[in-house]
CHARMM internal coordinates of N, CA and C (Angstrom, degrees):
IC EDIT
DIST 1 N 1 CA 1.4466
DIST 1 CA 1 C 1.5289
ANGL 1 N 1 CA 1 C 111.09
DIST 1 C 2 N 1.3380
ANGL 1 CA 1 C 2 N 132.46
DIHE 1 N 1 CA 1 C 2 N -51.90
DIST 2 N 2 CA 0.7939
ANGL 1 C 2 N 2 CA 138.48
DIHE 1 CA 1 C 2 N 2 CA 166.41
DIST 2 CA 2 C 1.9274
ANGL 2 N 2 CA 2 C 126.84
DIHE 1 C 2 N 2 CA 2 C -43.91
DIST 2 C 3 N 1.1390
ANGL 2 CA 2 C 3 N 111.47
DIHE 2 N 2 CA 2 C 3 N -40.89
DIST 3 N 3 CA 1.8130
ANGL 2 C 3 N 3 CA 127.94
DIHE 2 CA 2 C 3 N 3 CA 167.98
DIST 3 CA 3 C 1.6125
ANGL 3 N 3 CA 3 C 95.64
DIHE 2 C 3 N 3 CA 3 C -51.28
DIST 3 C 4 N 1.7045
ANGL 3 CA 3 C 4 N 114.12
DIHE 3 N 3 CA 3 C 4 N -52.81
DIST 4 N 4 CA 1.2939
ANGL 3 C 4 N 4 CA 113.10
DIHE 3 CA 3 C 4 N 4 CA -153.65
DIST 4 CA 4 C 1.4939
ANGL 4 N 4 CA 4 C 91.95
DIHE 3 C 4 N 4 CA 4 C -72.88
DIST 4 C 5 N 1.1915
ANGL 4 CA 4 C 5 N 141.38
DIHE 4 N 4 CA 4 C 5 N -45.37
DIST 5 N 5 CA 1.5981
ANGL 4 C 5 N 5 CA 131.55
DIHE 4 CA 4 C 5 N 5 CA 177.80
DIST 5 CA 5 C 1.0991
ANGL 5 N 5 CA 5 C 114.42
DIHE 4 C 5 N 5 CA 5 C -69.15
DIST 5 C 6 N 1.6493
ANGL 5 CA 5 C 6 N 136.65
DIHE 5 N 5 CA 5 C 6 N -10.87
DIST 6 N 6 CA 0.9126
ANGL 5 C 6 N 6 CA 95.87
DIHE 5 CA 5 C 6 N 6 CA 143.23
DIST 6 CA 6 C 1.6529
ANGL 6 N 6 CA 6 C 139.84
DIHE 5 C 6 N 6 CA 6 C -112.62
DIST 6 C 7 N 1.3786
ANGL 6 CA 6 C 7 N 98.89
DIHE 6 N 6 CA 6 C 7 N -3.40
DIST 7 N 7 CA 1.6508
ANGL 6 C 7 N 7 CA 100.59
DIHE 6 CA 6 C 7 N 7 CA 141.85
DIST 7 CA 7 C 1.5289
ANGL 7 N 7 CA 7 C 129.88
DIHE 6 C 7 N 7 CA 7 C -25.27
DIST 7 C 8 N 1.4400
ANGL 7 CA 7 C 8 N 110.00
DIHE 7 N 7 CA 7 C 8 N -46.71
DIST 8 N 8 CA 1.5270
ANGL 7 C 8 N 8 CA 112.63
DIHE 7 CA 7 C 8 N 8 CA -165.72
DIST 8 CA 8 C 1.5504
ANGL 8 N 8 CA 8 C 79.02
DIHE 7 C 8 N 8 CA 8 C -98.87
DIST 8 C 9 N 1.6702
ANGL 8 CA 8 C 9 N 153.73
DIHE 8 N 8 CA 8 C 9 N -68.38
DIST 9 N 9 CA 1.3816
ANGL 8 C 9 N 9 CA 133.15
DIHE 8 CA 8 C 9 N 9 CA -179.32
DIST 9 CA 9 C 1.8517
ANGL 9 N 9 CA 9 C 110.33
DIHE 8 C 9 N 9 CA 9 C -24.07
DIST 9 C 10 N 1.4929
ANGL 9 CA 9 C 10 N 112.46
DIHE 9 N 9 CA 9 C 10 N -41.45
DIST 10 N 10 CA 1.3640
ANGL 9 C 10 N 10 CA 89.19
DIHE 9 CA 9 C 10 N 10 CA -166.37
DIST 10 CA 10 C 2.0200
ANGL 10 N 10 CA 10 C 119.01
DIHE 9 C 10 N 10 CA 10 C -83.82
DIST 10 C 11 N 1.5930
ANGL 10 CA 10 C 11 N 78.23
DIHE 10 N 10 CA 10 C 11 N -9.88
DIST 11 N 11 CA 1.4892
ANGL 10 C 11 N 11 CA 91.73
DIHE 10 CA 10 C 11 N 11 CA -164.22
DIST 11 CA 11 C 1.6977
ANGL 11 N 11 CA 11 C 100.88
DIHE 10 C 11 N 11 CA 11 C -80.29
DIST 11 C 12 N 1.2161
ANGL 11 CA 11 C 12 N 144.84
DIHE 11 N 11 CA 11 C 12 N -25.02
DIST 12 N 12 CA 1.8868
ANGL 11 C 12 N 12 CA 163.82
DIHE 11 CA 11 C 12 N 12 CA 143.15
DIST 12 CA 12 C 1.0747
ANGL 12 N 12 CA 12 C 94.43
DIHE 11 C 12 N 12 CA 12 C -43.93
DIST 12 C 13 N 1.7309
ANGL 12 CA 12 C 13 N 152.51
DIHE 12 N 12 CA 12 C 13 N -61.86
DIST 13 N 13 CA 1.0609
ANGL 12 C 13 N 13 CA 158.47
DIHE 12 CA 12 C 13 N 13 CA -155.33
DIST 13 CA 13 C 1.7798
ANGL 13 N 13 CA 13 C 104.56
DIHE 12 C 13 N 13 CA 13 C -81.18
DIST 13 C 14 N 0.8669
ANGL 13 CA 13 C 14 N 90.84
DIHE 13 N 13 CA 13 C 14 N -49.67
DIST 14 N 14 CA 1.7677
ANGL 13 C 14 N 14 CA 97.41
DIHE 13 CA 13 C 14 N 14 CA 175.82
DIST 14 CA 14 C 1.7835
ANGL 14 N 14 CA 14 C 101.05
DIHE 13 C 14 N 14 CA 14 C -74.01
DIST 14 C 15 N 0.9126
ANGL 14 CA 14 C 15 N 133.85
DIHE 14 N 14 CA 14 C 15 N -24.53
DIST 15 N 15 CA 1.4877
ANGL 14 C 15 N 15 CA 128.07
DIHE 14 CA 14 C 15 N 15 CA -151.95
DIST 15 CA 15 C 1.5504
ANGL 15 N 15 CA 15 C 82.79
DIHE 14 C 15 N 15 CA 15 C -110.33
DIST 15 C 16 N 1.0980
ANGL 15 CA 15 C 16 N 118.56
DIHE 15 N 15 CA 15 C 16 N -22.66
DIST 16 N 16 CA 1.9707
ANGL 15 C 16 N 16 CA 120.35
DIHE 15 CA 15 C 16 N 16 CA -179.53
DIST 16 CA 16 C 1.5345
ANGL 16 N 16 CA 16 C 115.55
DIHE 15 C 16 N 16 CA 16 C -67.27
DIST 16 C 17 N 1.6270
ANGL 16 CA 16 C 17 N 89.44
DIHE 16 N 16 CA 16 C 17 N -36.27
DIST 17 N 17 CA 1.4380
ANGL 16 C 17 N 17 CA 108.29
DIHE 16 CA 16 C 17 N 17 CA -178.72
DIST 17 CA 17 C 1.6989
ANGL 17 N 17 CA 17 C 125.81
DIHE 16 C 17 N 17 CA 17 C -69.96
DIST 17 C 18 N 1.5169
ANGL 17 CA 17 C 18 N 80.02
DIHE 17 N 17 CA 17 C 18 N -54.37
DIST 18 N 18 CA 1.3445
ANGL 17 C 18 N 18 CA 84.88
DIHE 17 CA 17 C 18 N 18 CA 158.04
DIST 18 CA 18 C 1.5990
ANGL 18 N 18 CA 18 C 142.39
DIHE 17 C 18 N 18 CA 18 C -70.88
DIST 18 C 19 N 1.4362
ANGL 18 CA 18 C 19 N 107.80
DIHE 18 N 18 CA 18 C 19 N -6.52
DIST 19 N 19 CA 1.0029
ANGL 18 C 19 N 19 CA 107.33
DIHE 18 CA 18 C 19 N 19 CA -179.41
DIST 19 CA 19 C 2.0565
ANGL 19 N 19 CA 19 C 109.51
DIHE 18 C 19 N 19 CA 19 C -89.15
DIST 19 C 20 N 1.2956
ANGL 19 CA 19 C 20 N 92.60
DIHE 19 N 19 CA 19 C 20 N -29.55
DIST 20 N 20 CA 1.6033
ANGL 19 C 20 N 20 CA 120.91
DIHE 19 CA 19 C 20 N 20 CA -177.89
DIST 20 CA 20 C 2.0228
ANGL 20 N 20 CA 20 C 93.50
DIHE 19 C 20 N 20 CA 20 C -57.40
DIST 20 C 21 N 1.0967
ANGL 20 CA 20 C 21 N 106.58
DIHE 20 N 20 CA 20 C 21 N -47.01
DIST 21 N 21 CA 1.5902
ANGL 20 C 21 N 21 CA 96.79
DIHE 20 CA 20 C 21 N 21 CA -167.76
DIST 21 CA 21 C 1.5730
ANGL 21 N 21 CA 21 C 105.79
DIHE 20 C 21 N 21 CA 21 C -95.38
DIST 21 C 22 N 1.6262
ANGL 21 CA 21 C 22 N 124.54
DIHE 21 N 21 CA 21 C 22 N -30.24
DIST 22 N 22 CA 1.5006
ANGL 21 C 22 N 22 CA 115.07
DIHE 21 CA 21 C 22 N 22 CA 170.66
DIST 22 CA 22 C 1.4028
ANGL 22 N 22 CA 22 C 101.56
DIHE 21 C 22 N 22 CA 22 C -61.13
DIST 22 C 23 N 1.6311
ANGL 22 CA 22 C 23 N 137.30
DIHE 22 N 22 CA 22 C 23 N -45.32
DIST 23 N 23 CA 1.2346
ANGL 22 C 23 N 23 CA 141.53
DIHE 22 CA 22 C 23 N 23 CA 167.89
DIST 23 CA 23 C 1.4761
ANGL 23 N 23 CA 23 C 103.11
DIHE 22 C 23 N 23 CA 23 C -12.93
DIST 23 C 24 N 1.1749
ANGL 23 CA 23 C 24 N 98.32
DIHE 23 N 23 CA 23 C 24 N -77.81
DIST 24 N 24 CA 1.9269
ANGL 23 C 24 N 24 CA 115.98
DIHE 23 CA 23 C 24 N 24 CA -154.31
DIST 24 CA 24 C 1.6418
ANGL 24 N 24 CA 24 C 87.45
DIHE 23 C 24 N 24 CA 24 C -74.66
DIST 24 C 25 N 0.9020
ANGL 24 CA 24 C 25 N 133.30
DIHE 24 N 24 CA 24 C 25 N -50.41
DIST 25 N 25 CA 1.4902
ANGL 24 C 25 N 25 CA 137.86
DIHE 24 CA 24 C 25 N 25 CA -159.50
DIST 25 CA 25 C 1.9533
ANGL 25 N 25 CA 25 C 106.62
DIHE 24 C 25 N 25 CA 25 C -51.31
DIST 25 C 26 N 1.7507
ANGL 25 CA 25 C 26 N 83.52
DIHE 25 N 25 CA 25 C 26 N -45.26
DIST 26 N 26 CA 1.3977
ANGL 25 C 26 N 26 CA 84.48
DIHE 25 CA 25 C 26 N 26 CA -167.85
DIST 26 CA 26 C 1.9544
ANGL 26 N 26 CA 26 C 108.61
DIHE 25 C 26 N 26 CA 26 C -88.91
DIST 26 C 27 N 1.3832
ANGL 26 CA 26 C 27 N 126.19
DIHE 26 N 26 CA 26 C 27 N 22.69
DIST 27 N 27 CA 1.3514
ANGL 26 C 27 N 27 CA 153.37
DIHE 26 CA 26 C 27 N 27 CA -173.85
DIST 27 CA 27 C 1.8084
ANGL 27 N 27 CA 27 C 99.21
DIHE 26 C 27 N 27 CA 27 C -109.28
DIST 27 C 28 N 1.6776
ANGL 27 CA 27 C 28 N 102.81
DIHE 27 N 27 CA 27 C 28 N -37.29
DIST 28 N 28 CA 1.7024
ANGL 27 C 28 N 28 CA 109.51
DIHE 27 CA 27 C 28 N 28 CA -167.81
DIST 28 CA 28 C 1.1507
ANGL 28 N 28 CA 28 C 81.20
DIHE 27 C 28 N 28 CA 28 C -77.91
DIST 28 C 29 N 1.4699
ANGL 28 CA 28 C 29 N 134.60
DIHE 28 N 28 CA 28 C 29 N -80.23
DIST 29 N 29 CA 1.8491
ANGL 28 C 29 N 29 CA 122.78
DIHE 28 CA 28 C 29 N 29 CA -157.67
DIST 29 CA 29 C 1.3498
ANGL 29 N 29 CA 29 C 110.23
DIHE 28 C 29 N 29 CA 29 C -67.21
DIST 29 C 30 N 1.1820
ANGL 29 CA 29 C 30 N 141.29
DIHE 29 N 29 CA 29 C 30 N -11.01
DIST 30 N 30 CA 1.4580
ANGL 29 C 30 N 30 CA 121.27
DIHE 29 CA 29 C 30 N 30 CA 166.71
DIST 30 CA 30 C 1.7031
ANGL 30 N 30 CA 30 C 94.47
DIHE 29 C 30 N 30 CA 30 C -67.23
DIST 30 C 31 N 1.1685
ANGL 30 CA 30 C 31 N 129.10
DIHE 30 N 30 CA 30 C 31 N -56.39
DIST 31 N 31 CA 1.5630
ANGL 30 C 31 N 31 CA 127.87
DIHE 30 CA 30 C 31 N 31 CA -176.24
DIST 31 CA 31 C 1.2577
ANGL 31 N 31 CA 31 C 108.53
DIHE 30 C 31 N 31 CA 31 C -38.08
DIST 31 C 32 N 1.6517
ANGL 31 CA 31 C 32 N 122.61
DIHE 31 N 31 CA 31 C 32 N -42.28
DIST 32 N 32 CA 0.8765
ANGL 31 C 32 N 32 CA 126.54
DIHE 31 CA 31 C 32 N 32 CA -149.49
DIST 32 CA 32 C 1.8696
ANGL 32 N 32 CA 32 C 88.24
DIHE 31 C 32 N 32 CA 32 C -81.02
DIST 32 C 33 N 1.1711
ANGL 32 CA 32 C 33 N 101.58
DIHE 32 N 32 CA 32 C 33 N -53.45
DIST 33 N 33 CA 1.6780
ANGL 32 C 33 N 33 CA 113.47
DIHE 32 CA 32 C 33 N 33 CA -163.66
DIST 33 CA 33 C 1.5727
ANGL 33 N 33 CA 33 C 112.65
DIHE 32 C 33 N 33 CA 33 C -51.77
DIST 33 C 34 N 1.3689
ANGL 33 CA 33 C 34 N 95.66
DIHE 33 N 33 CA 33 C 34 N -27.29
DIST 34 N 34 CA 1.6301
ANGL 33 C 34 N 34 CA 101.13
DIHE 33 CA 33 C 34 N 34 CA -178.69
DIST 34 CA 34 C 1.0275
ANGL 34 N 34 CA 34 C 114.23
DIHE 33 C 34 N 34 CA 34 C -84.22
DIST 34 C 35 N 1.9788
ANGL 34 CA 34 C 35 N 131.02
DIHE 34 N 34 CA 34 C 35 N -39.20
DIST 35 N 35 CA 1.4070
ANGL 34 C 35 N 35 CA 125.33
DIHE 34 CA 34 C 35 N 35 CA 155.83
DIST 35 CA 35 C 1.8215
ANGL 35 N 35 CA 35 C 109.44
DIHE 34 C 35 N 35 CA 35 C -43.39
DIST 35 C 36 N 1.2258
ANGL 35 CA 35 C 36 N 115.95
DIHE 35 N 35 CA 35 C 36 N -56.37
DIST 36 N 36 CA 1.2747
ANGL 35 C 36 N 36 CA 105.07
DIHE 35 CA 35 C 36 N 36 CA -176.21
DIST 36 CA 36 C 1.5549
ANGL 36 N 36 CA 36 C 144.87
DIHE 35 C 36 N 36 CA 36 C -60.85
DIST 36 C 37 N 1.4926
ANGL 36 CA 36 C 37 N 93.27
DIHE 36 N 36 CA 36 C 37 N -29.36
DIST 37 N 37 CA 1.9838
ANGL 36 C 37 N 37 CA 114.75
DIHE 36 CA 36 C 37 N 37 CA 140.51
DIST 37 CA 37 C 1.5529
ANGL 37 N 37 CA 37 C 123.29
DIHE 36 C 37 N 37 CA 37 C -54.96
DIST 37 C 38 N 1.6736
ANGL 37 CA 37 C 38 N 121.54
DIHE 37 N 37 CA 37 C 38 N -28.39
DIST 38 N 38 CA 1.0995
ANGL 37 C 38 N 38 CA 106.27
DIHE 37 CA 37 C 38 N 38 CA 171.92
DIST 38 CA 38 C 1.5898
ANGL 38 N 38 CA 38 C 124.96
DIHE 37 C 38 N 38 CA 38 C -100.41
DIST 38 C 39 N 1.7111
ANGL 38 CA 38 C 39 N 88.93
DIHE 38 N 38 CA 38 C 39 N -4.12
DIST 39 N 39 CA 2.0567
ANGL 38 C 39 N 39 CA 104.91
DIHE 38 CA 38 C 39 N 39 CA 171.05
DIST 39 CA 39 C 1.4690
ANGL 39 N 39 CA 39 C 96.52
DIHE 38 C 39 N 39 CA 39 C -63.15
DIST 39 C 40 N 1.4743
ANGL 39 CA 39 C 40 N 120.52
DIHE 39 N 39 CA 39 C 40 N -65.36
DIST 40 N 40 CA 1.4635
ANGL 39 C 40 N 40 CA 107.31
DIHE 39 CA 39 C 40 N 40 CA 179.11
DIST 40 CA 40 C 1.2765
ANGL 40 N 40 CA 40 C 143.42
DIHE 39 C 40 N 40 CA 40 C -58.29
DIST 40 C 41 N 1.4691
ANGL 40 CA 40 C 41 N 114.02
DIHE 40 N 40 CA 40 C 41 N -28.71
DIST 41 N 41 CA 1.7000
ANGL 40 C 41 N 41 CA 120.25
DIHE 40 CA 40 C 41 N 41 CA 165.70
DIST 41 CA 41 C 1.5044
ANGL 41 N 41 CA 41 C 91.27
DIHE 40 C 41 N 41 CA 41 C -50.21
DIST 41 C 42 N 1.5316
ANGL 41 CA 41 C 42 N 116.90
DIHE 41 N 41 CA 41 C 42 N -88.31
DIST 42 N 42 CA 1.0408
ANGL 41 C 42 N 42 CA 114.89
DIHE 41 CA 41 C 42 N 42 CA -164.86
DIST 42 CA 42 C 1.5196
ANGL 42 N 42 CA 42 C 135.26
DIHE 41 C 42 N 42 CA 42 C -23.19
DIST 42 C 43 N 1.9972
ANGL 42 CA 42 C 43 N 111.80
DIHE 42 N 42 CA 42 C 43 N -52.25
DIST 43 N 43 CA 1.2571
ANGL 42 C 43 N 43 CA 104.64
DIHE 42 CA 42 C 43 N 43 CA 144.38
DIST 43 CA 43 C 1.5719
ANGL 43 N 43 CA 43 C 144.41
DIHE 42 C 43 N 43 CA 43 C -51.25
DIST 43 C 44 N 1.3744
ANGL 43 CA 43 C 44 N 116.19
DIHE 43 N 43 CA 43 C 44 N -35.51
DIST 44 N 44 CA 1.0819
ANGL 43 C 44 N 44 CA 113.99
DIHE 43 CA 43 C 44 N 44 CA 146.62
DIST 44 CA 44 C 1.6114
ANGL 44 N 44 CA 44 C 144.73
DIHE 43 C 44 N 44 CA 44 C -38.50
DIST 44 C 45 N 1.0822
ANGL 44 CA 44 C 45 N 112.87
DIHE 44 N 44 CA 44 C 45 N -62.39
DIST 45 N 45 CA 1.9101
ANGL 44 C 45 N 45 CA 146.06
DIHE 44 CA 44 C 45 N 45 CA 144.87
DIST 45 CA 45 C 1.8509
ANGL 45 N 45 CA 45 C 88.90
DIHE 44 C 45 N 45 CA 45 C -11.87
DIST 45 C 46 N 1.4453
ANGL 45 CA 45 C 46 N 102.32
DIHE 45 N 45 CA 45 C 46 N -92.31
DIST 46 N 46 CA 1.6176
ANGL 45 C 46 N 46 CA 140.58
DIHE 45 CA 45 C 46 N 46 CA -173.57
DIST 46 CA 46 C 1.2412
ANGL 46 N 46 CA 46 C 86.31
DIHE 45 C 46 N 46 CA 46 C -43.06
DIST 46 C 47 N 1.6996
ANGL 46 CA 46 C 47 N 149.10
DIHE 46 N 46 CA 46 C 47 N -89.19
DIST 47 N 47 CA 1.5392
ANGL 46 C 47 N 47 CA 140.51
DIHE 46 CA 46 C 47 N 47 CA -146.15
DIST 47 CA 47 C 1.7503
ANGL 47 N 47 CA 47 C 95.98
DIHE 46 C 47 N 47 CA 47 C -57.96
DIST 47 C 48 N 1.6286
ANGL 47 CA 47 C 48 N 116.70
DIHE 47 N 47 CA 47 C 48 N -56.51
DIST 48 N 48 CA 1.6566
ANGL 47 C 48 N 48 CA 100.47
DIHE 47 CA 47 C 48 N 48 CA 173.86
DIST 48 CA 48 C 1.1351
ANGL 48 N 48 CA 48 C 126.89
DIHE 47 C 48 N 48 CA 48 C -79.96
DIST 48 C 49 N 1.1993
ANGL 48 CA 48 C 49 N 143.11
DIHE 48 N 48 CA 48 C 49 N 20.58
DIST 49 N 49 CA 1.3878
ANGL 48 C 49 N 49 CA 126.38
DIHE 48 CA 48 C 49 N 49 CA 126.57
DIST 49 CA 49 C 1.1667
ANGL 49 N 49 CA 49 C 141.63
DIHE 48 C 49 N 49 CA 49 C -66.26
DIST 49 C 50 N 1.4778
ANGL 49 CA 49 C 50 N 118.96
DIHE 49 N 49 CA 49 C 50 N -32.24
DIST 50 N 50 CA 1.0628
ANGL 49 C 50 N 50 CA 143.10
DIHE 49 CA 49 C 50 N 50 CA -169.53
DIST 50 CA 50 C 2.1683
ANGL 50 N 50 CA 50 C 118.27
DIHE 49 C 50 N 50 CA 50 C -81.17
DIST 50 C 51 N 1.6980
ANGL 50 CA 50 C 51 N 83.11
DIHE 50 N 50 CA 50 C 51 N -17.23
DIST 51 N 51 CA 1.7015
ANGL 50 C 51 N 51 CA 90.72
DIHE 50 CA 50 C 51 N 51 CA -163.04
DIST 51 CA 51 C 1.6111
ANGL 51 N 51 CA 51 C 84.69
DIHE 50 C 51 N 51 CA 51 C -110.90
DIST 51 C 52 N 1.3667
ANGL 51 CA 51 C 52 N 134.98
DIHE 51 N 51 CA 51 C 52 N 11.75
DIST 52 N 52 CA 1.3331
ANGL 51 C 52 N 52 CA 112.96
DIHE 51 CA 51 C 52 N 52 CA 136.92
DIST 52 CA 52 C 1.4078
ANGL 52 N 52 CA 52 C 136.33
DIHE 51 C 52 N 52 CA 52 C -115.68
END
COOR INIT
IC SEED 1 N 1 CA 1 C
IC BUILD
């Protein structure tokens, strides 16, 4: 009885963890996605100014 608690302690602890870094992870590519929405305006912006 005791193995099985902590079987299931390690298995909450691991799933905590993981939730702790997909958390932040999935905070890094929205950051990321929004720099990369404003790389293209900007190129965008930059090619029409430039082509008149």
């Amino acid at each position: 009885m005791r193995s099985l608690l902590y079987i299931i302690a390690v298995i909450l602890i691991i799933g905590w963890a993981l939730g702790v870094f997909v958390y932040s992870a999935t905070g890094l590519i929205h950051a990321l996605l929004v720099i990369a929405i404003i790389a293209l305006l900007l190129g965008f912006i930059r090619r029409g100014t430039t082509a008149y």
